[in-house]
C-alpha positions in Angstrom: 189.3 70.5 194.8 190.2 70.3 191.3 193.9 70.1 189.9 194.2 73.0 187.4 191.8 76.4 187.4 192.8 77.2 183.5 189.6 75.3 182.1 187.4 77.2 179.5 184.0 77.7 180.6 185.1 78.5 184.3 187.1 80.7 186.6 188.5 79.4 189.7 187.5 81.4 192.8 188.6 79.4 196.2 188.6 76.1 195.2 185.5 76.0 192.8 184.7 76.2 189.4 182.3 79.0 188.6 180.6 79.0 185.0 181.8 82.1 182.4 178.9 82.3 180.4 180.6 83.4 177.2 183.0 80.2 177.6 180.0 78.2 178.1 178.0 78.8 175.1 181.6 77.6 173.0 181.4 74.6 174.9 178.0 73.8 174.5 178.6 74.6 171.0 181.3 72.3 170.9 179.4 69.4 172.3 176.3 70.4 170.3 178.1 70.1 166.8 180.3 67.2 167.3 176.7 65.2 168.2 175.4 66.8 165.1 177.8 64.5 162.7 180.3 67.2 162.8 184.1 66.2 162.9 187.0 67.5 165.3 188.3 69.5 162.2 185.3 71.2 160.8 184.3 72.6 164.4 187.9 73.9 164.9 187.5 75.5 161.5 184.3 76.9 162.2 185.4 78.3 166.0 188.5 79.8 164.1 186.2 81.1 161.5 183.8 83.0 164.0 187.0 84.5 165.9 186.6 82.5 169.5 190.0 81.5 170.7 191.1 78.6 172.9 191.2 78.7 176.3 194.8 80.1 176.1 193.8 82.5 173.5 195.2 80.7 171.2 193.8 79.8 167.5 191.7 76.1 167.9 193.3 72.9 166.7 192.4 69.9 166.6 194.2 68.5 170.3 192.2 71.2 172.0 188.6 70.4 170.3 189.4 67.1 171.3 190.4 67.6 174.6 187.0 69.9 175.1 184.7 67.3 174.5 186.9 64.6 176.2 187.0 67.1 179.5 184.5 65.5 182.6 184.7 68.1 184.9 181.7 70.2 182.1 179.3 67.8 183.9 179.8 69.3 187.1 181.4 66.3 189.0 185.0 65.7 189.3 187.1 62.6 188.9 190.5 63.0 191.0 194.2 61.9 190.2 193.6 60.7 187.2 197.8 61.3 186.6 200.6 61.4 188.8 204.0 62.9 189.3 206.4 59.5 188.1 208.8 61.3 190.9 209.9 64.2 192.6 213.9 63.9 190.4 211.8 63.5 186.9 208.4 65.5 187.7 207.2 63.3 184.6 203.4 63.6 184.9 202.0 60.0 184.1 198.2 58.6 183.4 197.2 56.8 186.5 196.4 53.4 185.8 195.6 51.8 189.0 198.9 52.8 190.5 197.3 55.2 192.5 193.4 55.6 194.3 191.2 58.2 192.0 188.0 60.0 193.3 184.5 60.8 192.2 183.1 64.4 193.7 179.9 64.4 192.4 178.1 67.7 192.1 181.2 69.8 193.0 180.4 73.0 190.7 177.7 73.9 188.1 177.4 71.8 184.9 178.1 73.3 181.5 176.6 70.0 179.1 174.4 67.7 181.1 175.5 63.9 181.9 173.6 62.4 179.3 175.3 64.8 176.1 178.8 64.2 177.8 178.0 60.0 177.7 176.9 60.3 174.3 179.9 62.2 172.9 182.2 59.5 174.4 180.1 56.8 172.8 180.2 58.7 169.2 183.8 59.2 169.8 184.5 55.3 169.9 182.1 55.2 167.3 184.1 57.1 164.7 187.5 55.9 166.1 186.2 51.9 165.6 184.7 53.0 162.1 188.3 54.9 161.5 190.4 52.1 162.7 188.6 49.6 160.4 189.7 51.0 157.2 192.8 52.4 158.1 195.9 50.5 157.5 198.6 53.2 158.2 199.5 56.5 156.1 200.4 55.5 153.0 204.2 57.3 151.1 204.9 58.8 148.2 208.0 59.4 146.5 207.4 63.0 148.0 206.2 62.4 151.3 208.1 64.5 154.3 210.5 65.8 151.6 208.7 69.1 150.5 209.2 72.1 153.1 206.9 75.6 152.8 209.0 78.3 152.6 206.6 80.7 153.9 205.5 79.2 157.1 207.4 76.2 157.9 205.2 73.4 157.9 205.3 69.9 155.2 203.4 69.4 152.9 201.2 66.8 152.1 199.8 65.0 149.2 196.1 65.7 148.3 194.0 64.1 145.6 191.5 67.0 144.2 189.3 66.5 141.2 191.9 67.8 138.3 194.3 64.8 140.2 196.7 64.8 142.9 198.6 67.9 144.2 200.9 68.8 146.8 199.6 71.3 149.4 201.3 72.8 152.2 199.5 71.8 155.5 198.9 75.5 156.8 197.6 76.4 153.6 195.0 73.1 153.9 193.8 73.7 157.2 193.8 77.2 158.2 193.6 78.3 154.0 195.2 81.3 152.6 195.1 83.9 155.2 197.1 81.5 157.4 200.0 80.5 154.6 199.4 82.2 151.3 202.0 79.2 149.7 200.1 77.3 146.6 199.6 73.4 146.0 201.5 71.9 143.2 200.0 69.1 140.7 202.2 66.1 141.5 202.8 66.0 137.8 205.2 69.0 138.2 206.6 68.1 140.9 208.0 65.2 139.0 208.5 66.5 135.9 210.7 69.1 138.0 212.9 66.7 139.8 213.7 65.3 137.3 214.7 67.9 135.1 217.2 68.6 138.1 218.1 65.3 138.3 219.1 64.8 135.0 216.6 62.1 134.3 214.4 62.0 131.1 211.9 60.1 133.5 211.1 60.9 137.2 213.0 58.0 139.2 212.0 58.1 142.8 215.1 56.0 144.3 217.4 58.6 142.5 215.2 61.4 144.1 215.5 59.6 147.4 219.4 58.8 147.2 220.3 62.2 146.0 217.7 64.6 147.5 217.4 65.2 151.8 214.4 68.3 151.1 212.3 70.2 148.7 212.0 74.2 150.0 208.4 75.3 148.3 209.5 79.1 148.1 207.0 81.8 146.4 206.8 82.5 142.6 206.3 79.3 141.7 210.0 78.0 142.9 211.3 75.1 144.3 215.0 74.9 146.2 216.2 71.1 145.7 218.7 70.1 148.6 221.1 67.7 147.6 222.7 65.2 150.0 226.5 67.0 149.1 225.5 70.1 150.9 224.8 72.2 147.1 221.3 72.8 145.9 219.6 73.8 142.8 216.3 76.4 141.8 213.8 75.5 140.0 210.9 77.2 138.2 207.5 75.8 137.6 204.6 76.9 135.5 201.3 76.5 136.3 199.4 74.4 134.1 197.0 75.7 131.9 192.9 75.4 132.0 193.5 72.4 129.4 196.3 70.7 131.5 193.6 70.7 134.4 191.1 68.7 132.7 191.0 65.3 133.2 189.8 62.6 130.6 186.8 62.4 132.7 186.1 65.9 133.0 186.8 66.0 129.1 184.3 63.2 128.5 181.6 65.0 130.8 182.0 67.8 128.9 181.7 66.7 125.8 178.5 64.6 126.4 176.8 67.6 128.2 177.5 69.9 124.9 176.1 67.0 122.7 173.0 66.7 125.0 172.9 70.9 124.3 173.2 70.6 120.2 170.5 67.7 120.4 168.2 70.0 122.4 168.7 72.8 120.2 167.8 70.6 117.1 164.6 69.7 118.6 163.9 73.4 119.4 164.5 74.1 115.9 161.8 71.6 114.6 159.1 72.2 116.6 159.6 76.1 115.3 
């Protein structure tokens, strides 16, 4: 019998998983993306996109994509105690390791995604994770990392690199876009021409932001709450920049050679008039 009966893609009637079709088809559509070259993030996007919930009716994210297309029991078998209670004082539920015997039921309930798919999922997965952990070396910081704080939903935000240069975005706002957190991303530029401007620096200084500065509170209408380590705190305004600000010198040069490559075709237009 299997431990838990809250598994999407089944009900639990005496002991047995039986198949819920609607479930199904977002599991198989799970497994069928993901081997499609999709990643964990764009298939929770797209479920959350179409309106299918979790299997707690819950909005997707990432932990419980993954843990769809990690999940055995869609093959039909069943592997047994593969955790543990540490203890009956703690209750701390631990992966079994060997510690204790598991089991293999094979052909215990109806499959959802045949053997085969469920194989080559796990192989992709170790794929991408061995590709992933090759050229990663660790999240890099930046003089604003974990300091800025969304005023509208909570979260951090985090520092994005976009084609008019690096901004920072609030993590709602990134993943779930605007209907989730309507905050805005700020160019990093502002950022530091603000704090320091608060500061009372003619340069943005980092270590002074860091020695003097415990958060950032992103609020709306462009304005940022700067706490200070002696408990006061000062507002601040920004302005967006304008459509020239957002240009960068290579977007300036492209621009520039693509209207020269228009007055040159014109010219030849001309003479052959």
């Amino acid at each position: 019998m299997p431990w838990s009966g809250q598994v999407l893609g089944y009900k639990y009637v005496d002991g047995v998983y039986i198949v819920k079709p609607e479930e199904a088809e977002i599991v198989r559509s799970i497994f069928a993306d993901y081997l499609s070259g999709m990643g964990i993030e764009a298939i929770m996007k797209k479920l959350n996109a179409q309106g299918k919930t979790s299997r707690n009716g819950h909005a997707w994210c990432r932990s419980s994509v993954r843990k769809v297309l990690g999940n055995y029991s869609y093959t039909g078998n069943l592997l047994l105690q593969t955790t543990f209670r540490e203890n009956h004082i703690t209750k701390k539920t631990l992966p079994n390791r060997g510690e204790l015997p598991m089991y293999h039921a094979e052909n215990t309930h109806e499959a959802i995604v045949s053997m085969e798919d469920y194989q080559a999922v796990q192989e992709e997965v170790a794929r991408r994770s061995a590709k992933h952990n090759k050229t990663t070396r660790g999240p890099t910081k930046y003089p604003f990392t974990s300091l800025i704080v969304c005023g509208t939903c909570g979260k951090g935000y985090r520092r994005k690199v976009t084609r008019t240069g690096p901004v920072w975005i609030c993590s709602t706002f990134n993943i779930y876009g605007k209907a989730a957190c309507a905050s805005k991303q700020i160019p990093e530029g502002t950022l530091e021409k603000a704090a320091a401007e608060v500061l009372g620096l003619d340069t943005f200084d980092s270590k002074v932001l860091h020695d003097k500065i415990t958060a950032i509170r992103a609020e709306g209408n462009n304005t940022l709450v700067f706490l200070f380590k002696d408990g006061t705190q000062t507002v601040k305004r920004w302005a967006d920049r304008s459509r020239a600000e957002s240009w960068t010198p290579e977007m300036k040069a492209a621009a520039r050679e693509f209207a020269k490559k228009g007055r040159a075709m014109r010219s030849c237009q001309q003479q052959e008039q």
